[in-house]
Wavefront OBJ file of the C-alpha trace (Angstrom):
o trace
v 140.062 55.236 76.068
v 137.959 57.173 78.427
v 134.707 59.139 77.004
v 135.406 62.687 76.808
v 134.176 64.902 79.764
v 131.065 66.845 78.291
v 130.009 68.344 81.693
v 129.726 72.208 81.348
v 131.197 74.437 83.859
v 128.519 77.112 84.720
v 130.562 80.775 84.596
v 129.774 82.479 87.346
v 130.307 86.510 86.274
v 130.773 88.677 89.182
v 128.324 91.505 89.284
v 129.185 94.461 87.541
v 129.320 98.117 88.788
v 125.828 98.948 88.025
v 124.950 96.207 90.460
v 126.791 97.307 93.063
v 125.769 100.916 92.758
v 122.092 99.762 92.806
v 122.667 97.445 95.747
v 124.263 100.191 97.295
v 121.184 102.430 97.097
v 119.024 99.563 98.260
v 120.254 99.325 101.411
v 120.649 103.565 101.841
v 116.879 103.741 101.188
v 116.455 100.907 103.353
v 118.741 102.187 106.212
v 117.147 105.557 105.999
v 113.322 103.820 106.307
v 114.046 101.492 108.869
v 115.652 104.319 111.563
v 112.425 106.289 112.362
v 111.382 102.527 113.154
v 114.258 101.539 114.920
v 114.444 104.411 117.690
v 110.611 104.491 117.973
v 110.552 101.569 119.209
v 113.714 101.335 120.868
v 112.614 104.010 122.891
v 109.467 103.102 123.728
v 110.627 100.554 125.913
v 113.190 103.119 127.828
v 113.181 105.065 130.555
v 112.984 109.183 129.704
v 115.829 109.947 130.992
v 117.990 107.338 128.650
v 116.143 109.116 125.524
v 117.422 112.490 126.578
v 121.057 111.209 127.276
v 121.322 108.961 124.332
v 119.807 110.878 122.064
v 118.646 109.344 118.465
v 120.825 106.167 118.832
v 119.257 104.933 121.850
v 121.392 102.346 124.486
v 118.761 100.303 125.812
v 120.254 99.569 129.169
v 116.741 98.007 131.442
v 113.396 97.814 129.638
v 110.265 99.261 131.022
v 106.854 98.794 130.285
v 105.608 102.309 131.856
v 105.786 104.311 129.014
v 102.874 102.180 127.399
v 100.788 102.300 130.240
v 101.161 105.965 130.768
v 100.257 106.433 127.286
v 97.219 104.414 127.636
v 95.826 105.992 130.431
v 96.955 109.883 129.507
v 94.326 109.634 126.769
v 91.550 107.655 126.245
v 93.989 105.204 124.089
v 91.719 102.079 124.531
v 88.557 103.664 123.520
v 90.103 105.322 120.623
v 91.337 101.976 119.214
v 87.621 100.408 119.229
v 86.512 103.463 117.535
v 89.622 103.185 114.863
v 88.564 99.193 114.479
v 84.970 100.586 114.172
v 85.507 103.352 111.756
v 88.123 100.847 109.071
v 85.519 97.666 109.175
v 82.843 99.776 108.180
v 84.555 101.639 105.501
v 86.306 99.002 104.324
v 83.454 97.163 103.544
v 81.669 99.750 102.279
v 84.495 100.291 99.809
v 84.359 97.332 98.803
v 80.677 96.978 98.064
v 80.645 99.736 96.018
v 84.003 99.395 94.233
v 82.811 95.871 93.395
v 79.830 96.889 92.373
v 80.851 100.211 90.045
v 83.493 97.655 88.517
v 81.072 95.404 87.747
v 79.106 97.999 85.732
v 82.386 99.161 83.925
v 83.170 96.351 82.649
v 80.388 93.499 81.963
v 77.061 95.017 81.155
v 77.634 96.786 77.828
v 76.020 100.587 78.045
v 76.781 103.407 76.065
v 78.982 106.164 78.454
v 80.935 103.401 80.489
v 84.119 104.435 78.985
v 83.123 107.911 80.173
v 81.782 106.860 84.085
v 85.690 105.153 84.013
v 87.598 108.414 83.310
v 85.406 110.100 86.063
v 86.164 107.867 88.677
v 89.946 108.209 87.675
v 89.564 112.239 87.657
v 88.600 111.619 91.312
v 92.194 110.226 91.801
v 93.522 113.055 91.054
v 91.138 115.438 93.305
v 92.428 116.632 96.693
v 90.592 115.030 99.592
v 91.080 118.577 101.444
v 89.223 120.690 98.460
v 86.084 118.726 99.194
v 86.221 119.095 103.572
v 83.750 121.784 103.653
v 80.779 120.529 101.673
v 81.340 117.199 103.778
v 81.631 118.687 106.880
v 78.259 121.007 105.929
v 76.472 117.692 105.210
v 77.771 115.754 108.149
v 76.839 118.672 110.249
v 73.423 119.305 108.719
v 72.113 115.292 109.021
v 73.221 115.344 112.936
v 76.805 112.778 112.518
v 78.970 114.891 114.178
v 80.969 113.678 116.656
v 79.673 109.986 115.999
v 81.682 106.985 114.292
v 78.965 107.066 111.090
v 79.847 110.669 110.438
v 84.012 109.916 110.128
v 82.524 107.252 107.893
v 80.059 108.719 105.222
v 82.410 110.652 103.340
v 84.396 107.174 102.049
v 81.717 104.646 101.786
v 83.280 104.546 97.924
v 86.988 105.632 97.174
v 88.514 105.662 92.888
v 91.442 103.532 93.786
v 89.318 100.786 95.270
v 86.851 100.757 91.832
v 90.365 101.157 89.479
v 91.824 98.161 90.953
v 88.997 95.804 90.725
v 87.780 97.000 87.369
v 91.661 96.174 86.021
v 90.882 92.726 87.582
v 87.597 92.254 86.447
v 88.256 93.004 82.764
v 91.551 90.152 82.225
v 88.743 87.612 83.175
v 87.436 86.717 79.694
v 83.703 87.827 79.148
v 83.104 84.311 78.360
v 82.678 83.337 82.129
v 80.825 86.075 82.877
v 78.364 85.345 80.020
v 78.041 81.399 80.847
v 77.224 82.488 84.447
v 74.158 84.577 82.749
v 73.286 81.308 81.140
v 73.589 79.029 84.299
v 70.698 81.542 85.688
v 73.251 83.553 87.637
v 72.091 87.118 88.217
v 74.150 89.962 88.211
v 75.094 89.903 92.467
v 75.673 86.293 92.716
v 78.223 86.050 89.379
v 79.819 89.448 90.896
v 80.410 87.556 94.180
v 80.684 83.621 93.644
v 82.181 83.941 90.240
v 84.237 87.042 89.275
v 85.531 88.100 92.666
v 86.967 84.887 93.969
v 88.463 84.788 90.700
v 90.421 88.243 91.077
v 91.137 87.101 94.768
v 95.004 89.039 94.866
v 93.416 92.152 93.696
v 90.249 92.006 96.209
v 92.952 91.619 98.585
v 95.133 94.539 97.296
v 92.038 96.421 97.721
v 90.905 95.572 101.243
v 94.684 96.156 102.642
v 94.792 99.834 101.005
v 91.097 100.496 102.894
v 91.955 99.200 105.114
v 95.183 101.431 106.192
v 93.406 104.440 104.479
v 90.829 104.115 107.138
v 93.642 103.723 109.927
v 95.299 106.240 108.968
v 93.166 108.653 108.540
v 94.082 111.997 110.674
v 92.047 115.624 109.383
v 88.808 114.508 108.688
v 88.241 112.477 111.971
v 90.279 115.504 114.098
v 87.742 118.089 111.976
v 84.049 116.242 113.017
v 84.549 115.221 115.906
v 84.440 117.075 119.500
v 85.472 114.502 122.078
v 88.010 112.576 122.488
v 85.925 109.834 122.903
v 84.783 109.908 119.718
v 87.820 110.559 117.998
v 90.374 107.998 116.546
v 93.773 106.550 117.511
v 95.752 108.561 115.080
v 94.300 111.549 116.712
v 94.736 110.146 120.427
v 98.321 109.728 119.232
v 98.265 113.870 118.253
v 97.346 114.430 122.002
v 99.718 112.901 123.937
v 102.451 115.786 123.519
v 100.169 118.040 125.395
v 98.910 115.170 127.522
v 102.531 114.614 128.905
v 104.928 117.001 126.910
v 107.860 116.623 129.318
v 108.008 112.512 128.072
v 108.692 111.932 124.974
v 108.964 108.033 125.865
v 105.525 108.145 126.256
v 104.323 109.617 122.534
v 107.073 106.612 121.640
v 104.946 104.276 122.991
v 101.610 105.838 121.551
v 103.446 106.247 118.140
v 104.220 102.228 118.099
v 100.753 101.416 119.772
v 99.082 102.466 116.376
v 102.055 101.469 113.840
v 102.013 97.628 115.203
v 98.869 96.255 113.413
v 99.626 98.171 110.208
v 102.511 96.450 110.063
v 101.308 92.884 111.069
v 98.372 93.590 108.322
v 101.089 94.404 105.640
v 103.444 91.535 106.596
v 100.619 89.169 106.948
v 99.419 90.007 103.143
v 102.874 91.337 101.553
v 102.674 88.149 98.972
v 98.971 89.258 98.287
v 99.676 93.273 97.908
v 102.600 92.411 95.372
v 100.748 90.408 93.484
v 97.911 92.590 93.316
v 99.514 95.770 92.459
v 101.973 94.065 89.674
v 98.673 92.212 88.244
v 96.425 95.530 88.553
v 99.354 97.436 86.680
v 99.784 94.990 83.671
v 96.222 94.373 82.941
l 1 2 3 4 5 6 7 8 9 10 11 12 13 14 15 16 17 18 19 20 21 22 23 24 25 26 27 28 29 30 31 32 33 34 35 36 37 38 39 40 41 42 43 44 45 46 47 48 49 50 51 52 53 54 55 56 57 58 59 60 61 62 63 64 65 66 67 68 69 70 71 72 73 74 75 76 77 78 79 80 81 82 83 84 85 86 87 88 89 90 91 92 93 94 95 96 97 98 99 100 101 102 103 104 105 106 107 108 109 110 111 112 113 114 115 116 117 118 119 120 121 122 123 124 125 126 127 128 129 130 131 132 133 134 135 136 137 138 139 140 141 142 143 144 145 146 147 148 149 150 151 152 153 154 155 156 157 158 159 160 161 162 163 164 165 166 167 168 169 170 171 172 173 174 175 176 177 178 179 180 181 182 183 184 185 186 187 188 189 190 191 192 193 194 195 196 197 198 199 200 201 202 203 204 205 206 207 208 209 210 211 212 213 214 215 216 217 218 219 220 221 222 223 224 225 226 227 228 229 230 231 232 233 234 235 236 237 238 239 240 241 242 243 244 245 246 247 248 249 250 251 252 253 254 255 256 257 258 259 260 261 262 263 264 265 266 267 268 269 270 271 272 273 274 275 276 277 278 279 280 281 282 283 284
């Protein structure tokens, strides 16, 4: 007699309505997200005239590299980009300097009040960046950085999200470390920097990337104190090119996906590293 089959057929159910409804609303949000993208840069790459015809479901028909150069050249474009570059490495490593730092001293040295420093740097979460323009702008102003890449800086050389992030990192890594490092003759800078932070590397990461596009993105305050437009940043270059060229719109297409490109190599680059960060920075 033959043994008896014992092999288990796996059911497969088929997804239920709640699944398809969610699915469903996936791909809407996803469809509605992607089309800005899709004729931005659809019609950078074609002639006016096709925009005008074709309207917001562009028919790329020939391919044209004009609108980019006209673009460049109707503003100083290229300038504006090394001053963008300029103004996010600096204030991204500033944030991170003092984010590190201020994390540091919420959550290893024990002082009385630290619990109290914490819910003031989250209070600044919650405080408009516009209610606080003036008294920047007034000290800017009064210490002669107007108009110059320091003064677009100064007023985010430390940001709350930055110090919340790396303090939820810094306090799942178990005191113990921190205090064996103390006993190895490790001050406070060099167990900060060799020990803690490569330690919390997804959420140093996290952190950087949301600088990082805070700093490229950043629109009033660089418009506000600055005068030129040499001075002045991509994203405001970008603001320009209606009146630069206003009867083109292919050419503020090709500004528009001039600036969006690296911000979206930067986030596809470190997507596994901003998921992880954020999920890890929540949970703690």
């Amino acid at each position: 007699m033959s043994a008896p089959n014992t092999s288990i057929r796996r059911k497969t159910r088929a997804p239920g309505p709640g699944t398809v409804v969610r699915f469903i609303v996936v791909i809407a949000i996803a469809a509605i997200v992607f089309l800005p993208v899709y004729v931005s840069f659809l019609s950078a790459f074609m002639p006016n005239g096709e925009i005008v015809r074709n309207g917001i479901w562009p028919n790329v028909t020939r391919f044209t590299m004009t609108n980019f150069i006209k673009a460049a050249t109707s503003t100083p474009l290229p300038q504006q980009y090394l001053v963008s570059i300029a103004v996010v490495t600096l204030q991204t490593i500033a944030q991170m300097i003092t984010g590190a730092l201020a994390a540091y001293a919420l959550v290893f040295p024990r002082w009385r009040g630290r619990g109290i420093a914490f819910i003031l740097v989250l209070i600044t979460l919650a405080i408009p960046g516009e209610s606080i323009v003036i008294p920047n702008y007034e000290l800017v102003s009064q210490i002669g950085l107007r108009n110059t890449i320091l003064g677009v800086v100064i007023p985010y050389l430390a940001a709350g999200y930055p110090i919340f992030l790396l303090r939820q990192a810094f306090a799942a890594i178990p005191s113990e470390i921190w205090e064996a490092s103390r006993l190895d003759g490790a001050g406070d800078l060099r167990a900060l920097f060799a020990i803690i932070m490569p330690a919390c590397r997804p959420q140093v990461t996290t952190a950087i990337i949301w600088s990082a596009l805070a700093a490229w993105n950043g629109y009033f305050w660089p418009l506000l104190i600055t005068d030129t437009d040499a001075a002045r940043t991509v994203q405001v270059g970008i603001a320009q090119l209606p009146s630069s060229d206003a009867t083109n719109p292919a050419v503020v297409f090709a500004g528009v996906v001039l600036v969006v490109i690296p911000t979206m190599v930067l986030v596809i680059v470190a997507q596994r590293f901003l998921v992880n960060g954020l999920a890890r920075g929540v949970l703690r």
